[in-house]
mmCIF entry with sequence, helices, sheets and N, C-alpha, C, O atoms, coordinates in Angstrom:
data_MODEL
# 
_entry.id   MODEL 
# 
_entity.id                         1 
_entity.type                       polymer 
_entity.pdbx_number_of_molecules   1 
# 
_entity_poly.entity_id                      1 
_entity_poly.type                           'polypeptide(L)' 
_entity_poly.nstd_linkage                   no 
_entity_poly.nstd_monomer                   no 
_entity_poly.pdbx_seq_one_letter_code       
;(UNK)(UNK)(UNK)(UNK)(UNK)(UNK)(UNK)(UNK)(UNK)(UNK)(UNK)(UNK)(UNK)(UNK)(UNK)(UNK)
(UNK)(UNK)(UNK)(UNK)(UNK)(UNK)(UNK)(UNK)(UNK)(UNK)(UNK)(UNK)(UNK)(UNK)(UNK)(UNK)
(UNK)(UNK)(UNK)(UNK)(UNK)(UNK)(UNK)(UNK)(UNK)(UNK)(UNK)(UNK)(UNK)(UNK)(UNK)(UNK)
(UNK)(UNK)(UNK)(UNK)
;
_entity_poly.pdbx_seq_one_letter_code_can   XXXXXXXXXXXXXXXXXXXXXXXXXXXXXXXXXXXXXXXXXXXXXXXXXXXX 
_entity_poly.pdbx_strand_id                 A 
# 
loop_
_entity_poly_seq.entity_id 
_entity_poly_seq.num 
_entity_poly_seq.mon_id 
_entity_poly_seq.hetero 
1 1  UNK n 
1 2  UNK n 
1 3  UNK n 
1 4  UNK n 
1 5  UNK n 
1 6  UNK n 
1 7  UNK n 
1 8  UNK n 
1 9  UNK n 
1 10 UNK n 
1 11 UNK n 
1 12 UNK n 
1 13 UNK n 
1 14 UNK n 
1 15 UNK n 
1 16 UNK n 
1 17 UNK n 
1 18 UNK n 
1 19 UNK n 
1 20 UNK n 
1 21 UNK n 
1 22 UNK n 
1 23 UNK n 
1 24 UNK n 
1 25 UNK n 
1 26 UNK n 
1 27 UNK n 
1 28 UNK n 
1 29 UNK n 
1 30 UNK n 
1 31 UNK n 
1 32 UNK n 
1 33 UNK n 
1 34 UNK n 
1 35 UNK n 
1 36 UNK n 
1 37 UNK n 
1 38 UNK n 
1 39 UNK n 
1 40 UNK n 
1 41 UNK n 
1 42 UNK n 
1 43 UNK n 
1 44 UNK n 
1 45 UNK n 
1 46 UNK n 
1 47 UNK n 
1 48 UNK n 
1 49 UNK n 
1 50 UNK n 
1 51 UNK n 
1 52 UNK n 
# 
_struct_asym.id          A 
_struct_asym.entity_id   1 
# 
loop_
_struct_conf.conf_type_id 
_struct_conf.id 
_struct_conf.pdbx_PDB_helix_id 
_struct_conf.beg_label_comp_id 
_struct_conf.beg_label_asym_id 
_struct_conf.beg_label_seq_id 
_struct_conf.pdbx_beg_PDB_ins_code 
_struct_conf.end_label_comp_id 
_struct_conf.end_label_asym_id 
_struct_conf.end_label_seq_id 
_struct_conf.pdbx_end_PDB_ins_code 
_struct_conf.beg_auth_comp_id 
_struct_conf.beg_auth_asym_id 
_struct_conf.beg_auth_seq_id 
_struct_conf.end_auth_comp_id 
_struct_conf.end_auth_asym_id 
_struct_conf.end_auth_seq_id 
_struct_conf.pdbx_PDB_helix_class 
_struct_conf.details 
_struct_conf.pdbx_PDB_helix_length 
HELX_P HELX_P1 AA1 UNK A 10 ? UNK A 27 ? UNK A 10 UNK A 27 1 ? 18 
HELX_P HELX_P2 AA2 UNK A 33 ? UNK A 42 ? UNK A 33 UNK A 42 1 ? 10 
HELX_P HELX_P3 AA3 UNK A 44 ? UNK A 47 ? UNK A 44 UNK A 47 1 ? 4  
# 
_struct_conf_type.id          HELX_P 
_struct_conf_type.criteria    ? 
_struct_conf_type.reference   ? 
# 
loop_
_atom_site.group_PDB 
_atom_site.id 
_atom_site.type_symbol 
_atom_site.label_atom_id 
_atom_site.label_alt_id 
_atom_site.label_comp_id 
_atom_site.label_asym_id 
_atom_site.label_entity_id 
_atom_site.label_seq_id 
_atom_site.pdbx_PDB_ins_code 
_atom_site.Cartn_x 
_atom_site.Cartn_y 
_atom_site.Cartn_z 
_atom_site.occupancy 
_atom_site.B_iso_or_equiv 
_atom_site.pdbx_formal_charge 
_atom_site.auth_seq_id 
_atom_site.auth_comp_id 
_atom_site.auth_asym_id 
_atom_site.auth_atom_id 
_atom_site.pdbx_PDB_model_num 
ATOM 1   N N  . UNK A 1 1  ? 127.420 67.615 87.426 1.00 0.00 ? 1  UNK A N  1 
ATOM 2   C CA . UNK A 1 1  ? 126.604 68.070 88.527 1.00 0.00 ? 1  UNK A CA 1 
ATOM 3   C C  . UNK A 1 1  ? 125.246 67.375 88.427 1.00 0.00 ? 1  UNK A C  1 
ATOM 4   O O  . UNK A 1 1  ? 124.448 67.633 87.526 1.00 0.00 ? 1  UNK A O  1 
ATOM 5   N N  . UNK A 1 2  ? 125.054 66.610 89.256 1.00 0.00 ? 2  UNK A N  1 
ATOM 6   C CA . UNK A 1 2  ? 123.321 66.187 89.397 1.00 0.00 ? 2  UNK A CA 1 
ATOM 7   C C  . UNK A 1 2  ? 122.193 67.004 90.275 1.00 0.00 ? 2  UNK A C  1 
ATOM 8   O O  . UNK A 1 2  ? 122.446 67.612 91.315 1.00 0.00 ? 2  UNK A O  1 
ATOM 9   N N  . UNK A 1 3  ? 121.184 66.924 89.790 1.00 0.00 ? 3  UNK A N  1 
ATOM 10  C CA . UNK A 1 3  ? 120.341 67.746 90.694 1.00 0.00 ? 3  UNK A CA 1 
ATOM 11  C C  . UNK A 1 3  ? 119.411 66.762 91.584 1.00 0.00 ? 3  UNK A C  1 
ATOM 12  O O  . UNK A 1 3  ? 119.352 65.603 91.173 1.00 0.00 ? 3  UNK A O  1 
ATOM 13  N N  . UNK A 1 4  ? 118.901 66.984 92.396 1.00 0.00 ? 4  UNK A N  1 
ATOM 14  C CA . UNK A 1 4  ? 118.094 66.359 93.218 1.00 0.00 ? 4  UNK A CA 1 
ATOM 15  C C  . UNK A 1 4  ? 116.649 66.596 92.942 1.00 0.00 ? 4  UNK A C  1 
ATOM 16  O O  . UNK A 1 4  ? 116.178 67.733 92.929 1.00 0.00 ? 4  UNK A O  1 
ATOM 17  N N  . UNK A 1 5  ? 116.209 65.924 92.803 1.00 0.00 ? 5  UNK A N  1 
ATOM 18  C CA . UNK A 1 5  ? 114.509 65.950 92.316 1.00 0.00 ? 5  UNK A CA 1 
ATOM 19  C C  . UNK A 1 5  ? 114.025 65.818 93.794 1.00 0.00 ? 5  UNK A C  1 
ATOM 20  O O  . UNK A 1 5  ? 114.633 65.207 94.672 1.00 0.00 ? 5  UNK A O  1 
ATOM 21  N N  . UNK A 1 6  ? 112.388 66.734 93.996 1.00 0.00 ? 6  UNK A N  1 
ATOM 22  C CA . UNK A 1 6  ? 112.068 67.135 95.257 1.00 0.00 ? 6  UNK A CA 1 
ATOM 23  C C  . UNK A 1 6  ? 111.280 65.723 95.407 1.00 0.00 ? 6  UNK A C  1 
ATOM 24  O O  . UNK A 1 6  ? 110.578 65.336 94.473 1.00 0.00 ? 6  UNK A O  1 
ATOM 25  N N  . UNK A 1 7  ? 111.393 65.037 96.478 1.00 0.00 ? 7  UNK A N  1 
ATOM 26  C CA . UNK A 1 7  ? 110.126 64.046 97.036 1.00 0.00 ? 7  UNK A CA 1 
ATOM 27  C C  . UNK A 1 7  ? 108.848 64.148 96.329 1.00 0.00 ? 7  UNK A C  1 
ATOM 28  O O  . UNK A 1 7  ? 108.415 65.299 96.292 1.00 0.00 ? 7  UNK A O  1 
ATOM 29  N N  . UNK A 1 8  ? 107.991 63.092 95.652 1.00 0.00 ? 8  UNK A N  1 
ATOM 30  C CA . UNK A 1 8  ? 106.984 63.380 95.361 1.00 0.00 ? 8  UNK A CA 1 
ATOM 31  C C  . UNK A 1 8  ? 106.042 63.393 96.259 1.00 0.00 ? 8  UNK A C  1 
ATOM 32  O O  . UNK A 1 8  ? 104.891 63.322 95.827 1.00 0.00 ? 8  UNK A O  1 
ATOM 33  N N  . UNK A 1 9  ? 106.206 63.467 97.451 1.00 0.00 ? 9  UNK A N  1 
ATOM 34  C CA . UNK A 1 9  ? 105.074 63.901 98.324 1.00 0.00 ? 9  UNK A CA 1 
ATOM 35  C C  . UNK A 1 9  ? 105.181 65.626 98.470 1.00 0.00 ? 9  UNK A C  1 
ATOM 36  O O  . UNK A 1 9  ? 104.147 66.231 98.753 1.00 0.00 ? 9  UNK A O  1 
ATOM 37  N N  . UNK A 1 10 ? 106.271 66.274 98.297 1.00 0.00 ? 10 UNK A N  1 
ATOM 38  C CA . UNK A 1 10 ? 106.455 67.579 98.046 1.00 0.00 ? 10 UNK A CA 1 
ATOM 39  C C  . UNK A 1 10 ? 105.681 68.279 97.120 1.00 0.00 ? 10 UNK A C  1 
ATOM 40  O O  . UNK A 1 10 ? 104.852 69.164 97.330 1.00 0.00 ? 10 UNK A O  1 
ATOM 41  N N  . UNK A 1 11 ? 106.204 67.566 95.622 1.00 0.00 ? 11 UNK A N  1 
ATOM 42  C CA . UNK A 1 11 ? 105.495 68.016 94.498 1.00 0.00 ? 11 UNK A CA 1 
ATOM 43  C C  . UNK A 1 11 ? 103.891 67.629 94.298 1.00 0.00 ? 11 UNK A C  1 
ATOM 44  O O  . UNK A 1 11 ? 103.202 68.247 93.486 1.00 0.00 ? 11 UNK A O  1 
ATOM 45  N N  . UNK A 1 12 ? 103.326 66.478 95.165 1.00 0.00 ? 12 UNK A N  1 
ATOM 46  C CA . UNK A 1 12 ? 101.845 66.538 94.964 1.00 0.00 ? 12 UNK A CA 1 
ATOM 47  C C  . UNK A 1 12 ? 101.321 67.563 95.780 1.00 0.00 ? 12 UNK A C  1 
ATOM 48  O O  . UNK A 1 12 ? 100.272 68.151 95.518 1.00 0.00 ? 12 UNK A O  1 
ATOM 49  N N  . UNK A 1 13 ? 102.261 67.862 97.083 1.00 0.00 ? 13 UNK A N  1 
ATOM 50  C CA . UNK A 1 13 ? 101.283 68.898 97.741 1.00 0.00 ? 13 UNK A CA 1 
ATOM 51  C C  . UNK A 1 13 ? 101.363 69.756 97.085 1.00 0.00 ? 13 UNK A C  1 
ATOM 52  O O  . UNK A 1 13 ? 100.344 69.903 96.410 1.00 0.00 ? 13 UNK A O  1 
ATOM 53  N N  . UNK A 1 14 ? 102.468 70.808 96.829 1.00 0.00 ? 14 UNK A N  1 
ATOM 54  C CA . UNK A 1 14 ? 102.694 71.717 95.705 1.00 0.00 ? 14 UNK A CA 1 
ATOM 55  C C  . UNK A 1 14 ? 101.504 71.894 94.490 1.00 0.00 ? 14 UNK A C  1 
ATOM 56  O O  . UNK A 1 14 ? 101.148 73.032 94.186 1.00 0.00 ? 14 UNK A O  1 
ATOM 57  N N  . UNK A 1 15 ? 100.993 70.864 93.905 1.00 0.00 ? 15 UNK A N  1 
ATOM 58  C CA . UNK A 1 15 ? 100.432 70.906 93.015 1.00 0.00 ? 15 UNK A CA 1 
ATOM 59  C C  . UNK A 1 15 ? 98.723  70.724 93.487 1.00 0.00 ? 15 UNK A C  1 
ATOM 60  O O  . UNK A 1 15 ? 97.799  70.934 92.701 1.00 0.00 ? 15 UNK A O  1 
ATOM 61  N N  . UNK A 1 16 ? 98.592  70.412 94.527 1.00 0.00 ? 16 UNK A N  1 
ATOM 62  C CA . UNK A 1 16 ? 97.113  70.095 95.057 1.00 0.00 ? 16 UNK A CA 1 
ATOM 63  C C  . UNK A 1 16 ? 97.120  71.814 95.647 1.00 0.00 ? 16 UNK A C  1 
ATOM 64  O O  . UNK A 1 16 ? 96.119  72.530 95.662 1.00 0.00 ? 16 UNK A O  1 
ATOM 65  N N  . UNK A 1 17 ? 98.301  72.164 96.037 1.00 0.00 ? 17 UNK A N  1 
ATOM 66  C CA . UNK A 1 17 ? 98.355  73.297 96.686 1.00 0.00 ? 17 UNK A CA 1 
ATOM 67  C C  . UNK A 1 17 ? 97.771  75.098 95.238 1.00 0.00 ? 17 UNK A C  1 
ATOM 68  O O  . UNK A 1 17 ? 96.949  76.003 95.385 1.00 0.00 ? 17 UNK A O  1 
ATOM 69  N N  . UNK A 1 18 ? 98.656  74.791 94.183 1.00 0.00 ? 18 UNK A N  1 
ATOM 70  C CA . UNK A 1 18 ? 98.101  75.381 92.909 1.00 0.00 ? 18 UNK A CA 1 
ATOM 71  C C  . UNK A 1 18 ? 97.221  75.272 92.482 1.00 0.00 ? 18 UNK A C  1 
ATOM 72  O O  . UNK A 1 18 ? 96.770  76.309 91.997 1.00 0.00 ? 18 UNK A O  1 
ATOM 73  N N  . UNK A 1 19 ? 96.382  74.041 92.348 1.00 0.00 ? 19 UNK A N  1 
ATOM 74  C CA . UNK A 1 19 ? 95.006  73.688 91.827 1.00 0.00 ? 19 UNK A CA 1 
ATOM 75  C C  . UNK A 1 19 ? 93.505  74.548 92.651 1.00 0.00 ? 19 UNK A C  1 
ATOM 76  O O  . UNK A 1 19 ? 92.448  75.062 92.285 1.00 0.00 ? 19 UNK A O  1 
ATOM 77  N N  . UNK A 1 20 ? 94.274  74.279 93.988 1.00 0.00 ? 20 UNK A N  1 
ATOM 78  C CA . UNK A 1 20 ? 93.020  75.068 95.288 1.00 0.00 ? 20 UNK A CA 1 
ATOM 79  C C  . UNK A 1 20 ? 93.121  76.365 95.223 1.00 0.00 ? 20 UNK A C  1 
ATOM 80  O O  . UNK A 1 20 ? 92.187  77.138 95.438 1.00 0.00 ? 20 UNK A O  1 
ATOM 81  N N  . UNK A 1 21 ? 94.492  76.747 94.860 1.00 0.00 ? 21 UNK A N  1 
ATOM 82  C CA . UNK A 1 21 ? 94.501  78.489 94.119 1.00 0.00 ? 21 UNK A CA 1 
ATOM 83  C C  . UNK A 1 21 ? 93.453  78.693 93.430 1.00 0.00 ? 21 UNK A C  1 
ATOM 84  O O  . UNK A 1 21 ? 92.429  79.171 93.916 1.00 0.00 ? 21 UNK A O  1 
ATOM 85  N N  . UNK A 1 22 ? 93.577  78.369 92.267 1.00 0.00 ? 22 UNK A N  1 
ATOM 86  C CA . UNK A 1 22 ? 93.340  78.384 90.448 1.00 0.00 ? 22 UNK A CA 1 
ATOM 87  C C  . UNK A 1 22 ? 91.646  78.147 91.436 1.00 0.00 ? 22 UNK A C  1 
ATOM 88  O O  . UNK A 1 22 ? 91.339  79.254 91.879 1.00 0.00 ? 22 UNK A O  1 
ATOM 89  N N  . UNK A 1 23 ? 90.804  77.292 91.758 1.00 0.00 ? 23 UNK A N  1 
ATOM 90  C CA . UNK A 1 23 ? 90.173  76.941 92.148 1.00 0.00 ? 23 UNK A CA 1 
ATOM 91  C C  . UNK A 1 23 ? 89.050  78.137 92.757 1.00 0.00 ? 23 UNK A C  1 
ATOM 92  O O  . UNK A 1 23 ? 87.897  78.356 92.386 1.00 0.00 ? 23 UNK A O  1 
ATOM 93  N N  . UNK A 1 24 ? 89.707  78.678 93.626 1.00 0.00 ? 24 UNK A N  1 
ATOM 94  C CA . UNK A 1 24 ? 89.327  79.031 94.343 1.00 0.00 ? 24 UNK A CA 1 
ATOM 95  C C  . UNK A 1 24 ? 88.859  80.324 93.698 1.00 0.00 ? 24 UNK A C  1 
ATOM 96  O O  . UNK A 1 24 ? 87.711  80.754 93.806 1.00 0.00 ? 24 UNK A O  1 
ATOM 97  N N  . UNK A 1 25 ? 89.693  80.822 93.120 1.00 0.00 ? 25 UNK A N  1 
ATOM 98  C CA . UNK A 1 25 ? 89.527  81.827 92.395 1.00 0.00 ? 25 UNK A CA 1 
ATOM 99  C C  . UNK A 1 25 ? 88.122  82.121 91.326 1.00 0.00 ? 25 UNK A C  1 
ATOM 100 O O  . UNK A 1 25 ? 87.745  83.238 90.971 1.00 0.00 ? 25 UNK A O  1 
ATOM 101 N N  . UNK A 1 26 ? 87.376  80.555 90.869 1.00 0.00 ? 26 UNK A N  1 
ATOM 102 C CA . UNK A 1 26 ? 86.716  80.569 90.486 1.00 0.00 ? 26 UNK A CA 1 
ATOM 103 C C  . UNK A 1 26 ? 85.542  80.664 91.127 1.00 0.00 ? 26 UNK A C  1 
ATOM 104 O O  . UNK A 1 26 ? 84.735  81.532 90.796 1.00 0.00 ? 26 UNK A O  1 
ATOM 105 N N  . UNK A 1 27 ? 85.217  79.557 92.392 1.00 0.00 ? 27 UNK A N  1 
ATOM 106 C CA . UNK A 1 27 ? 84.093  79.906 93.312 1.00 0.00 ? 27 UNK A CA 1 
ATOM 107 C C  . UNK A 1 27 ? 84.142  81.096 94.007 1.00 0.00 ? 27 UNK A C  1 
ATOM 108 O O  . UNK A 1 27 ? 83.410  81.239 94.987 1.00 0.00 ? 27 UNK A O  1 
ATOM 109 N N  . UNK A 1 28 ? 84.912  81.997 93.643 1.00 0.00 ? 28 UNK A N  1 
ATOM 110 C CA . UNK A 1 28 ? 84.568  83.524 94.392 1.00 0.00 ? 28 UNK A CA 1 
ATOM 111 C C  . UNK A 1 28 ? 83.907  84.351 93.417 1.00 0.00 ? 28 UNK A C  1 
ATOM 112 O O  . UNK A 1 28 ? 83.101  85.233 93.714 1.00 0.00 ? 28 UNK A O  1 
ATOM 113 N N  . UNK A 1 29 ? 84.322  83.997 92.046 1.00 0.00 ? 29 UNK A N  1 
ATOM 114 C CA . UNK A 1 29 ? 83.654  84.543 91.179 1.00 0.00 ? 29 UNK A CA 1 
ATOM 115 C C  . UNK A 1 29 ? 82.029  84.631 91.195 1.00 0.00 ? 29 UNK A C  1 
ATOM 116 O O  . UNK A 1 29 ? 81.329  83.664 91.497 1.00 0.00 ? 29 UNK A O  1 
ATOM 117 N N  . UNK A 1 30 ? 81.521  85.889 90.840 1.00 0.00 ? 30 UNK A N  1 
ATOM 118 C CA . UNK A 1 30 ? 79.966  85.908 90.657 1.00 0.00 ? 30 UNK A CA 1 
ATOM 119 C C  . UNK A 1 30 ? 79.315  85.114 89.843 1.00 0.00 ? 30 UNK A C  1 
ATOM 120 O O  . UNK A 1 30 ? 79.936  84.561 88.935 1.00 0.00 ? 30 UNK A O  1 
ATOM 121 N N  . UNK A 1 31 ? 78.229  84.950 89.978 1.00 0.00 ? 31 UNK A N  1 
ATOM 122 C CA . UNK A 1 31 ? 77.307  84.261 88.816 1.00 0.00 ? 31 UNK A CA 1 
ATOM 123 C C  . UNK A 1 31 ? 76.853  85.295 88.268 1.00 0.00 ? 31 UNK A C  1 
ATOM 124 O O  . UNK A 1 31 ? 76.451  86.387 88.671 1.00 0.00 ? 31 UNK A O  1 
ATOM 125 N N  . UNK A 1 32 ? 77.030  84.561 86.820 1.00 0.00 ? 32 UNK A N  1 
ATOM 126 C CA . UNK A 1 32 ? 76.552  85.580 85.949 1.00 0.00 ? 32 UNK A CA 1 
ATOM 127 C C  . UNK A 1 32 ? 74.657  85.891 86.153 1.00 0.00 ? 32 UNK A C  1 
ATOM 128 O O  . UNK A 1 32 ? 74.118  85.103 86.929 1.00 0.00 ? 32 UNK A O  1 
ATOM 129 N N  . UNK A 1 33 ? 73.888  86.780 85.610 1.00 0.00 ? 33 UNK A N  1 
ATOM 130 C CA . UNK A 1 33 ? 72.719  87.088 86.037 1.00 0.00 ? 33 UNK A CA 1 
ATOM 131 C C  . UNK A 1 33 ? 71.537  86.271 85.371 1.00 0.00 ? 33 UNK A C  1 
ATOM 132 O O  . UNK A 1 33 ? 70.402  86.112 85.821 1.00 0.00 ? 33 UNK A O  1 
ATOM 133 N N  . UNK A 1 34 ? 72.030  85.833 84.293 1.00 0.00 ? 34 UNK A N  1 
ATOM 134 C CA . UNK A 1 34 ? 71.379  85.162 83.160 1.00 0.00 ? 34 UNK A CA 1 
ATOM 135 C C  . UNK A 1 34 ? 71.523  83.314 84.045 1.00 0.00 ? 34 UNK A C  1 
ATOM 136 O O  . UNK A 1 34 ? 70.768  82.399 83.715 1.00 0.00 ? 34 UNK A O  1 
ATOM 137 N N  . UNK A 1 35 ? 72.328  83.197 84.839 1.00 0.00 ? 35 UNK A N  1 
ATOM 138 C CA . UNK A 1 35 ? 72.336  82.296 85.510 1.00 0.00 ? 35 UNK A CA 1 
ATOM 139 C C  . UNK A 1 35 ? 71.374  82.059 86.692 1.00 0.00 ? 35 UNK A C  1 
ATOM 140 O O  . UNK A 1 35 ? 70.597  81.114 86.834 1.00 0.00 ? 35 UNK A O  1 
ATOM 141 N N  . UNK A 1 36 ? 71.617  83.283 87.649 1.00 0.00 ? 36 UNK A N  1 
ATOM 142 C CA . UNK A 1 36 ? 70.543  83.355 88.869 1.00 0.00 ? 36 UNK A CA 1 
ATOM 143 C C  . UNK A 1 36 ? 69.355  83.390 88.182 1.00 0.00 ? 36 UNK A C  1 
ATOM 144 O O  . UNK A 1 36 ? 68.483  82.554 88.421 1.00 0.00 ? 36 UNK A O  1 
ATOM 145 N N  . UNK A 1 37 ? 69.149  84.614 87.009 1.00 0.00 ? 37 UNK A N  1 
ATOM 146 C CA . UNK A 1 37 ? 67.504  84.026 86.667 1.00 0.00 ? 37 UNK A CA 1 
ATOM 147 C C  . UNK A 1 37 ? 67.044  82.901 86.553 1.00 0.00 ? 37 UNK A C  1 
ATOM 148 O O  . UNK A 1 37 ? 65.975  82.538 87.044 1.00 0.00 ? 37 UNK A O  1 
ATOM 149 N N  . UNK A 1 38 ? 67.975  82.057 85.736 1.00 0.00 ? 38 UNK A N  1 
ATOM 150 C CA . UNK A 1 38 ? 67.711  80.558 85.480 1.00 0.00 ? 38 UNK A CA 1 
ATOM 151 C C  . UNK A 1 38 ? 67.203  79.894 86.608 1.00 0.00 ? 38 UNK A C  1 
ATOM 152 O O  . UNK A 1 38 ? 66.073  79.429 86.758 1.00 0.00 ? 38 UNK A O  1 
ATOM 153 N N  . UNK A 1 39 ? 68.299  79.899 87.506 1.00 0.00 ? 39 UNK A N  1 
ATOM 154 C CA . UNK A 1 39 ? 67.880  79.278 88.992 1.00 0.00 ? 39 UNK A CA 1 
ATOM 155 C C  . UNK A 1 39 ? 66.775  79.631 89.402 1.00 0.00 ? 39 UNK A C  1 
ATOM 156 O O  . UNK A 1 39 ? 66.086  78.789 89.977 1.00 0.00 ? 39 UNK A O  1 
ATOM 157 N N  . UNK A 1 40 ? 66.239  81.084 89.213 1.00 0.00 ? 40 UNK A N  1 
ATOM 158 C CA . UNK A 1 40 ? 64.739  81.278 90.150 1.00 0.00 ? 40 UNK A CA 1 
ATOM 159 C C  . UNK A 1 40 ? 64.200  81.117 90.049 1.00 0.00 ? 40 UNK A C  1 
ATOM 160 O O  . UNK A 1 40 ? 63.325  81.220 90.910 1.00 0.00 ? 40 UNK A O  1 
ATOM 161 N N  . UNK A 1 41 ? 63.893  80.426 88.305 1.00 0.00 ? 41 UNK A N  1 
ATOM 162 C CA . UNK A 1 41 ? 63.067  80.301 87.802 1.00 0.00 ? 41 UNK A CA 1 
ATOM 163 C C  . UNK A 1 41 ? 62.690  78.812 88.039 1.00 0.00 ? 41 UNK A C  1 
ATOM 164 O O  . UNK A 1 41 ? 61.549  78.447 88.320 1.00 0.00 ? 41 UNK A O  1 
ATOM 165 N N  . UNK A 1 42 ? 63.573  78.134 87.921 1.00 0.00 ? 42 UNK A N  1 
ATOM 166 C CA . UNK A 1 42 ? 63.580  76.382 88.515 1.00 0.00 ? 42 UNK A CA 1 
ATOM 167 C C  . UNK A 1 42 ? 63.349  76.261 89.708 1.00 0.00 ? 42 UNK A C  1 
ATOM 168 O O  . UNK A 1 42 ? 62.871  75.156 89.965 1.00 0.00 ? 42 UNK A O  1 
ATOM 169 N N  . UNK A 1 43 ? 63.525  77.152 90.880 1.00 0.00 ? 43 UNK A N  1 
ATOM 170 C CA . UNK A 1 43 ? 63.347  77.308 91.929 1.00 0.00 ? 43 UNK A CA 1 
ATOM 171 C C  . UNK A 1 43 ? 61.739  77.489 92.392 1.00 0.00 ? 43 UNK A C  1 
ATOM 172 O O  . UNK A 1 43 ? 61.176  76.980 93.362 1.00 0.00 ? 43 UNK A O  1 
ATOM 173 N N  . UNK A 1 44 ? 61.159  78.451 91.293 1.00 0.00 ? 44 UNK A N  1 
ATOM 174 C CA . UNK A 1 44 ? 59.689  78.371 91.186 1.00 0.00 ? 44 UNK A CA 1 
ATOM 175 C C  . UNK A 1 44 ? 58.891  77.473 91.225 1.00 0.00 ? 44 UNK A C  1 
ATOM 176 O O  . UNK A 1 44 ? 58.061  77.146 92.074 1.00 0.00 ? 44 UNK A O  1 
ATOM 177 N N  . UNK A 1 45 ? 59.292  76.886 89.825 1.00 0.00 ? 45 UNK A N  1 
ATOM 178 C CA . UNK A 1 45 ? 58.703  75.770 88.951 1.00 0.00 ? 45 UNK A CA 1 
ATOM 179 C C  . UNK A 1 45 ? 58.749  74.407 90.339 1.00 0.00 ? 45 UNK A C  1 
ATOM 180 O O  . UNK A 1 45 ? 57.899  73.524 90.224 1.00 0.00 ? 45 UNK A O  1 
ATOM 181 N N  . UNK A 1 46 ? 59.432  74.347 91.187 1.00 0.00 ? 46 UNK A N  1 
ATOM 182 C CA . UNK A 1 46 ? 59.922  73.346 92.118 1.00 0.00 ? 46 UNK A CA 1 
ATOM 183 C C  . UNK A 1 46 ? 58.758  74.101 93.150 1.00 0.00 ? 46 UNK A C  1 
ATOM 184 O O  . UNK A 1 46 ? 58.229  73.106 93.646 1.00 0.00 ? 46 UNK A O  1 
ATOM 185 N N  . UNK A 1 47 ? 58.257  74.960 93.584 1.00 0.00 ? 47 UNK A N  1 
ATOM 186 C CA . UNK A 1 47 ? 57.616  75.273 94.588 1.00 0.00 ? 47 UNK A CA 1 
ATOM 187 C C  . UNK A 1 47 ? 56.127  75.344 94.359 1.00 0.00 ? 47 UNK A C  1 
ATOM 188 O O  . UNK A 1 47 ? 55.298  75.477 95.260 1.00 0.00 ? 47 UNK A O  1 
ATOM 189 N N  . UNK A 1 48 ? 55.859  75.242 93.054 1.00 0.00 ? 48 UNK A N  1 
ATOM 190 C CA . UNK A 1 48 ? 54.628  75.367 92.301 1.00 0.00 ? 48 UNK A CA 1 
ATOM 191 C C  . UNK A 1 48 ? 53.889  76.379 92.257 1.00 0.00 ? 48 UNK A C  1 
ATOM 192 O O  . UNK A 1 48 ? 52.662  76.373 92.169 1.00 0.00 ? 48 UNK A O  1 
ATOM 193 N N  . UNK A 1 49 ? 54.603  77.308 92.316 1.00 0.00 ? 49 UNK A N  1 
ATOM 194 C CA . UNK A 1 49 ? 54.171  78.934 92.091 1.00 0.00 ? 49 UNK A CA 1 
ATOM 195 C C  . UNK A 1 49 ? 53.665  78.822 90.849 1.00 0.00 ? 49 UNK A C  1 
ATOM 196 O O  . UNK A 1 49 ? 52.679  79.551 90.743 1.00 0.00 ? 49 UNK A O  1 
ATOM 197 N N  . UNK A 1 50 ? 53.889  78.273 89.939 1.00 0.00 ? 50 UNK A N  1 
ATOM 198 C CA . UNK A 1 50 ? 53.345  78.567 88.687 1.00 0.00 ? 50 UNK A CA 1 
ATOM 199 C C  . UNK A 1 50 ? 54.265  79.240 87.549 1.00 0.00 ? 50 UNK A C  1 
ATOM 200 O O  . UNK A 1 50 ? 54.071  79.012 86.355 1.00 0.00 ? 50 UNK A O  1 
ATOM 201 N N  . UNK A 1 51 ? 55.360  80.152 88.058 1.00 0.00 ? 51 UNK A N  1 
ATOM 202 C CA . UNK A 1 51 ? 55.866  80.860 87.615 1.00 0.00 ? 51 UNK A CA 1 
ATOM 203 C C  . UNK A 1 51 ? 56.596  80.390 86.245 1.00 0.00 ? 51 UNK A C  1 
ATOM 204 O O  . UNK A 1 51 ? 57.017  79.234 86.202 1.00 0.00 ? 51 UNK A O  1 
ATOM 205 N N  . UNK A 1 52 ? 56.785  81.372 84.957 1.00 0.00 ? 52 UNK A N  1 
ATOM 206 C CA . UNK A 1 52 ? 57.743  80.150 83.737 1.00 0.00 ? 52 UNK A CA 1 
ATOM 207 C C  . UNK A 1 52 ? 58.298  81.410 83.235 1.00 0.00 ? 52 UNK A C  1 
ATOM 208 O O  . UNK A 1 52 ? 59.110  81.402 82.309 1.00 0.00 ? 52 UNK A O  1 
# 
């Protein structure tokens, strides 16, 4: 019995298709808080508030 292997235009979408899962899942995730502080703080420093 032989099997048929799927088109590799099948299996790249398939797999571009899993990756944007996995993916996605991460940019929904929150930032941690120790992060946004970071940012506001660079965000300051960039506006010349003075702030450190």
């Amino acid at each position: 019995m032989t099997s048929r292997k799927p088109p590799p235009k099948v299996v790249s979408r398939e797999i571009d298709e899993n990756i944007r899962k996995i993916y996605q899942e991460v940019v929904e995730e929150e930032l941690p808080d120790r992060f946004k502080d970071l940012l506001a703080k660079l965000r300051g420093q960039e506006s010349g508030d003075g702030k450190n």
